[in-house]
VEXTIRO-937061 format. One record per residue (C-alpha): residue number from 1; residue in three letters; x, y, z. Coordinates in pm, 1 decimal. Example, Ala and Ser with C-alpha at 12.3 -4.5 7.8 and 13.67 -1.06 7.14 Angstrom:
- 1 Ala 1230.0 -450.0 780.0
- 2 Ser 1367.0 -106.0 714.0
END
This chain:
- 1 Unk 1664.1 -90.5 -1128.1
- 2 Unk 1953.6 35.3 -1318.8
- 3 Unk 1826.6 19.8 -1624.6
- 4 Unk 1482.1 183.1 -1786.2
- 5 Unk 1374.9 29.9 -2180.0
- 6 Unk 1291.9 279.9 -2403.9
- 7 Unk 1203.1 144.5 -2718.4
- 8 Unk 1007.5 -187.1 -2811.0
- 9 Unk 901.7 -314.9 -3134.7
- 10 Unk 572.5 -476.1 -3173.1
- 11 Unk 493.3 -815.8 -3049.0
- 12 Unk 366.3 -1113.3 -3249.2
- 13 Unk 307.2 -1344.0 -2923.5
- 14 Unk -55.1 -1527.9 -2961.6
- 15 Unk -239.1 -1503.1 -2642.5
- 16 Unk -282.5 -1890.6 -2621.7
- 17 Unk 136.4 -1911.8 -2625.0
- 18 Unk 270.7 -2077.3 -2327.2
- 19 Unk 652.9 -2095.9 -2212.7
- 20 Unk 801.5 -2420.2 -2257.6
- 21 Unk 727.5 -2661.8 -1998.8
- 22 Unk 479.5 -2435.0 -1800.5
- 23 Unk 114.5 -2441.8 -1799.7
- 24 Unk -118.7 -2195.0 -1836.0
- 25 Unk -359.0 -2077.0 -1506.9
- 26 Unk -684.3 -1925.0 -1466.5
- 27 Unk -704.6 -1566.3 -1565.6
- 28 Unk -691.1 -1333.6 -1285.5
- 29 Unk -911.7 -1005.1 -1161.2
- 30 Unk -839.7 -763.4 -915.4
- 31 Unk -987.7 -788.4 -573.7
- 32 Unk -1014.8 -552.7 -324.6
- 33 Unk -992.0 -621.0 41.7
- 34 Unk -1087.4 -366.7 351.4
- 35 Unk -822.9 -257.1 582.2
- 36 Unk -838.3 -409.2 969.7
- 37 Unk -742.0 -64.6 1098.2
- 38 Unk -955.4 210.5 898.5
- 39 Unk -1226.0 -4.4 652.0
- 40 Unk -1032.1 125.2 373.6
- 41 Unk -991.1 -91.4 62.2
- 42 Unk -658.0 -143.2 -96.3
- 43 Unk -564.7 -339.0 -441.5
- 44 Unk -461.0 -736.3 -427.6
- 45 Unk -361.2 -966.6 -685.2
- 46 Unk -545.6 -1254.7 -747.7
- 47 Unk -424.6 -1547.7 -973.2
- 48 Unk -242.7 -1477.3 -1334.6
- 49 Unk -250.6 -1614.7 -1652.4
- 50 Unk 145.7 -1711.6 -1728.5
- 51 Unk 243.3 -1675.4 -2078.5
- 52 Unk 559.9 -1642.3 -2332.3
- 53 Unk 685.4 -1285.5 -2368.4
- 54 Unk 994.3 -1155.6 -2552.8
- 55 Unk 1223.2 -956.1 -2348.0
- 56 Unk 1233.7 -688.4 -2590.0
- 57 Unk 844.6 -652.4 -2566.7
- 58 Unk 896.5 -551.4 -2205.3
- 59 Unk 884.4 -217.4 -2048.7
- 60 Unk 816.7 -44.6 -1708.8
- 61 Unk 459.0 18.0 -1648.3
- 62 Unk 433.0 488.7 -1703.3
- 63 Unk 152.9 468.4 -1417.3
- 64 Unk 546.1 355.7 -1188.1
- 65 Unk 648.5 727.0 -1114.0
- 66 Unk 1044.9 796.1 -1169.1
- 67 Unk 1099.4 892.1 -846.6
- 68 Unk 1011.5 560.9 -727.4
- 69 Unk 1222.2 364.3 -1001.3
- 70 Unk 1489.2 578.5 -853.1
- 71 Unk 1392.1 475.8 -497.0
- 72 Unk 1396.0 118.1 -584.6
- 73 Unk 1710.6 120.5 -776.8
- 74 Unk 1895.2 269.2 -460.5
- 75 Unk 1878.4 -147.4 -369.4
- 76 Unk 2165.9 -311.3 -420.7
- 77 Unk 2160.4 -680.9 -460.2
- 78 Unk 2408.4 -862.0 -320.8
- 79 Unk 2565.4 -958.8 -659.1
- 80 Unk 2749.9 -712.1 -781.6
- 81 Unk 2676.1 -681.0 -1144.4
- 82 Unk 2468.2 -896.4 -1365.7
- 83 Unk 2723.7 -1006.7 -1607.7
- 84 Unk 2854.9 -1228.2 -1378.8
- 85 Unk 2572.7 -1492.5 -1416.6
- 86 Unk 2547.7 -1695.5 -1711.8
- 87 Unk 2218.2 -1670.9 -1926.7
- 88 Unk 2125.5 -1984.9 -1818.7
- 89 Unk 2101.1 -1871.3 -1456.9
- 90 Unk 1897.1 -1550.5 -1553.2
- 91 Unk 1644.4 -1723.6 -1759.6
- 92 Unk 1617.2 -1965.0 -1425.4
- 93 Unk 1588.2 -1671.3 -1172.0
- 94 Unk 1328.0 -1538.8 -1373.7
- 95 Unk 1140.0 -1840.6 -1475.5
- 96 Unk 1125.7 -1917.5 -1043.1
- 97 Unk 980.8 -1527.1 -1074.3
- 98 Unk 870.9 -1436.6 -1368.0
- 99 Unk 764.6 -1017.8 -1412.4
- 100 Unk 421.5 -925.6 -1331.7
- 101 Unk 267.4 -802.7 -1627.0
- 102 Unk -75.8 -622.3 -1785.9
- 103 Unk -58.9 -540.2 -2149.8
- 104 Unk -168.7 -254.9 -2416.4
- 105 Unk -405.1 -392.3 -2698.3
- 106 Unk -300.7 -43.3 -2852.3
- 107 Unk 105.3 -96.9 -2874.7
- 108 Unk 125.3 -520.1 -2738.7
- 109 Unk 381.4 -416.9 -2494.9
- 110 Unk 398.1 -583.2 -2162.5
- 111 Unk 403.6 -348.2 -1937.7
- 112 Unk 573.6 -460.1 -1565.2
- 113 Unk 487.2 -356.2 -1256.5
- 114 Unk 641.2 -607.3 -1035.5
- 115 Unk 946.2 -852.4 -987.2
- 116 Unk 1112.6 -544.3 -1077.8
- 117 Unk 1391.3 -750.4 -1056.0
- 118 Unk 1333.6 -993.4 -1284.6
- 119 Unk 1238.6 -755.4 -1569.4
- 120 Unk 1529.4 -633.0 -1480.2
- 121 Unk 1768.1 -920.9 -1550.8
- 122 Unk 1568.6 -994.7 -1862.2
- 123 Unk 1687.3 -698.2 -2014.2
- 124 Unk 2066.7 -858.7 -2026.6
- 125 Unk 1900.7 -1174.9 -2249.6
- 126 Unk 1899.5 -1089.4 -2594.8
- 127 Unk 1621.3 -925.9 -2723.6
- 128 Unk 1390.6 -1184.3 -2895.1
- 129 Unk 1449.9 -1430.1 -2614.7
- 130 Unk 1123.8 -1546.1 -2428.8
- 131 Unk 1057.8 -1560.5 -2094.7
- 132 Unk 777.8 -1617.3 -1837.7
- 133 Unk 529.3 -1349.7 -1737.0
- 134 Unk 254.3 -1350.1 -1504.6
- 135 Unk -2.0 -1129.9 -1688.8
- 136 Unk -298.7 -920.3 -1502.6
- 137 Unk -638.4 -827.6 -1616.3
- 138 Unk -885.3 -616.7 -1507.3
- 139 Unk -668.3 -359.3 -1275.1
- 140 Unk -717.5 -16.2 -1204.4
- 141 Unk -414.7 219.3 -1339.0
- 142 Unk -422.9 443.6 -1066.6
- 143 Unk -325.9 157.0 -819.2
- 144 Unk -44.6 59.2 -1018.1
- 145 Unk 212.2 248.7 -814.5
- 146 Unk 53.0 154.0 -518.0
- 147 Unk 54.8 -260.4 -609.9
- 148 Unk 433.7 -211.6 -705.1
- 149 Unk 531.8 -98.1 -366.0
- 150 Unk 334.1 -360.5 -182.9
- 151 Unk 465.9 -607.8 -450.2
- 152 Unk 834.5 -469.2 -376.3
- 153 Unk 803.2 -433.3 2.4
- 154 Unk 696.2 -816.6 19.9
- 155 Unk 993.1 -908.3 -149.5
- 156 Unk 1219.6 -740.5 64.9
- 157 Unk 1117.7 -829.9 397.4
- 158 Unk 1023.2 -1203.6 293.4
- 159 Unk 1333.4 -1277.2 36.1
- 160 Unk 1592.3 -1043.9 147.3
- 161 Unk 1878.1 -1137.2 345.6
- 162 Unk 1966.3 -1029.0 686.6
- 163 Unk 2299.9 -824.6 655.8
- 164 Unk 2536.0 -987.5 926.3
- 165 Unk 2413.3 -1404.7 795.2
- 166 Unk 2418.2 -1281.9 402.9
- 167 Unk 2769.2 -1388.2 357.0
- 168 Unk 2750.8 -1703.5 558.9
- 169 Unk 2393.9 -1806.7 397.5
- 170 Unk 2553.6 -1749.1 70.4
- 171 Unk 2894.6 -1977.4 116.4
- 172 Unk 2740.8 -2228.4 291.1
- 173 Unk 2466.0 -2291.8 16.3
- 174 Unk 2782.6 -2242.8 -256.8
- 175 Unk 2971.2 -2524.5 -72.0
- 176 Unk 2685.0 -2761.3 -51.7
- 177 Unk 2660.4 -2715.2 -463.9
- 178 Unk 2998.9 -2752.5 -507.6
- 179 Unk 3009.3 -3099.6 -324.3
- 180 Unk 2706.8 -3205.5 -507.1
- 181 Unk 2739.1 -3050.4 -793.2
- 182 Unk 2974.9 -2867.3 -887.4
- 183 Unk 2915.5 -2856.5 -1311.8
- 184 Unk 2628.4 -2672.8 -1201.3
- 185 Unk 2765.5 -2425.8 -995.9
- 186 Unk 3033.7 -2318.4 -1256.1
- 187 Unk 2711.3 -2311.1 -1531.7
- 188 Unk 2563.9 -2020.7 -1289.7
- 189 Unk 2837.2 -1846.5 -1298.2
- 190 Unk 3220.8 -1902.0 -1351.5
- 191 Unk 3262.6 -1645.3 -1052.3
- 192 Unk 3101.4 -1908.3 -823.6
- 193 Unk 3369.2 -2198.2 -851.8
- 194 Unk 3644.1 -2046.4 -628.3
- 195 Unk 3562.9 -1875.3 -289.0
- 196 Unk 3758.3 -1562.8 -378.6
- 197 Unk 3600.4 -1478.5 -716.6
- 198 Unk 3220.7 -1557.7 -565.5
- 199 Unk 3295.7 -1364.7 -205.0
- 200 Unk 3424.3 -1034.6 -479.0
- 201 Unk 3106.3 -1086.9 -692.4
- 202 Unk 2899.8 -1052.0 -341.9
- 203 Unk 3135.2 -706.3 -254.0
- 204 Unk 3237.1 -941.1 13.4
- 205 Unk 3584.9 -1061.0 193.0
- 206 Unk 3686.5 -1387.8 299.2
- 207 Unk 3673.8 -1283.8 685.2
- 208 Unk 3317.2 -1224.4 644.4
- 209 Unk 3209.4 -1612.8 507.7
- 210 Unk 3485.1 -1760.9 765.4
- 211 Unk 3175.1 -1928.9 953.2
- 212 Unk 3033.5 -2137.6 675.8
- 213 Unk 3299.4 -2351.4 578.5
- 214 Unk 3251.1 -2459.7 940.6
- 215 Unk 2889.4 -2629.5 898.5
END
């Protein structure tokens, strides 16, 4: 993350609020499961309760050490800044994976702890806009480091892309939107349209996507 919120006012979401269009699960716990290799037990998440949050009642969890916000920041995505995608995209990258969340009865801040990225990208929405979280109960603060980096590690080695296909995954999927769609694909991001602008938003060249306009 690039980015680290510092100040929040008070929120005035009711716990019963829902985002729009999405309904509300079972509250979750936290389970603990023992380790194949050594019997130890380490934390798991179980299923959330999703609810409404305004992006300026967001913050990173304290119990997420800075020297791991600077470790995780050190990722680049492959889109270069955020500016380039149109709110409408961010509030649909996040809604697909919304922030996981536990929150303060003393202050009603939501505090995250993973989709780092997400929070994240809700943080260039204006302030009182709302957006999915998936909110925990019942976890231990001490394992809230530890959840983050398993949270974090999944992401990367399930989501991620592969360097060398990246920039043909990417054009190829940009192409098939274009063909079908492509209102859409300028309502993502204007930088999408033309190959040039969308292969520069990337930090790409137009040697390295040569393959995909070939499938």
């Amino acid at each position: 993350m690039t980015q680290e919120t510092s100040t929040a006012q008070q929120t005035n979401t009711a716990s019963g609020e829902n985002a729009p269009g999405i309904n509300r699960s079972v509250v979750s716990t936290e389970s603990r499961q023992a380790s194949p290799q050594n019997g130890a037990t380490h934390p798991t998440l179980e299923i959330a309760k999703l609810r409404s949050v305004r992006c300026q009642d967001l913050t990173i969890s304290p119990n997420i050490s800075r020297e791991l916000r600077i470790q995780l920041a050190s990722h680049i995505p492959l889109l270069q800044r955020h500016s380039h995608l149109t709110e409408a995209a961010i509030k649909t990258i996040i809604i697909s994976n919304p922030p996981c969340v536990y929150e303060s009865q003393k202050d009603r801040m939501a505090y995250v702890f993973g989709n780092l990225r997400s929070w994240e990208l809700s943080q260039w929405l204006p302030p009182k806009s709302r957006i999915p979280a998936l909110v925990f109960h019942g976890l231990n603060r001490g394992d809230i480091e530890s959840i983050c980096i398993q949270l974090e590690l999944l992401n990367y080695v399930t989501c991620g892309l592969e360097a060398r296909s990246a920039p043909d995954v990417c054009e190829s999927l940009r192409l098939i939107l274009k063909k079908r769609n492509p209102n859409l694909l300028g309502a993502l991001s204007p930088m999408f349209v033309h190959k040039k602008l969308f292969l520069n938003a990337l930090g790409m060249s137009r040697n390295s996507a040569s393959k995909a306009e070939k499938l």
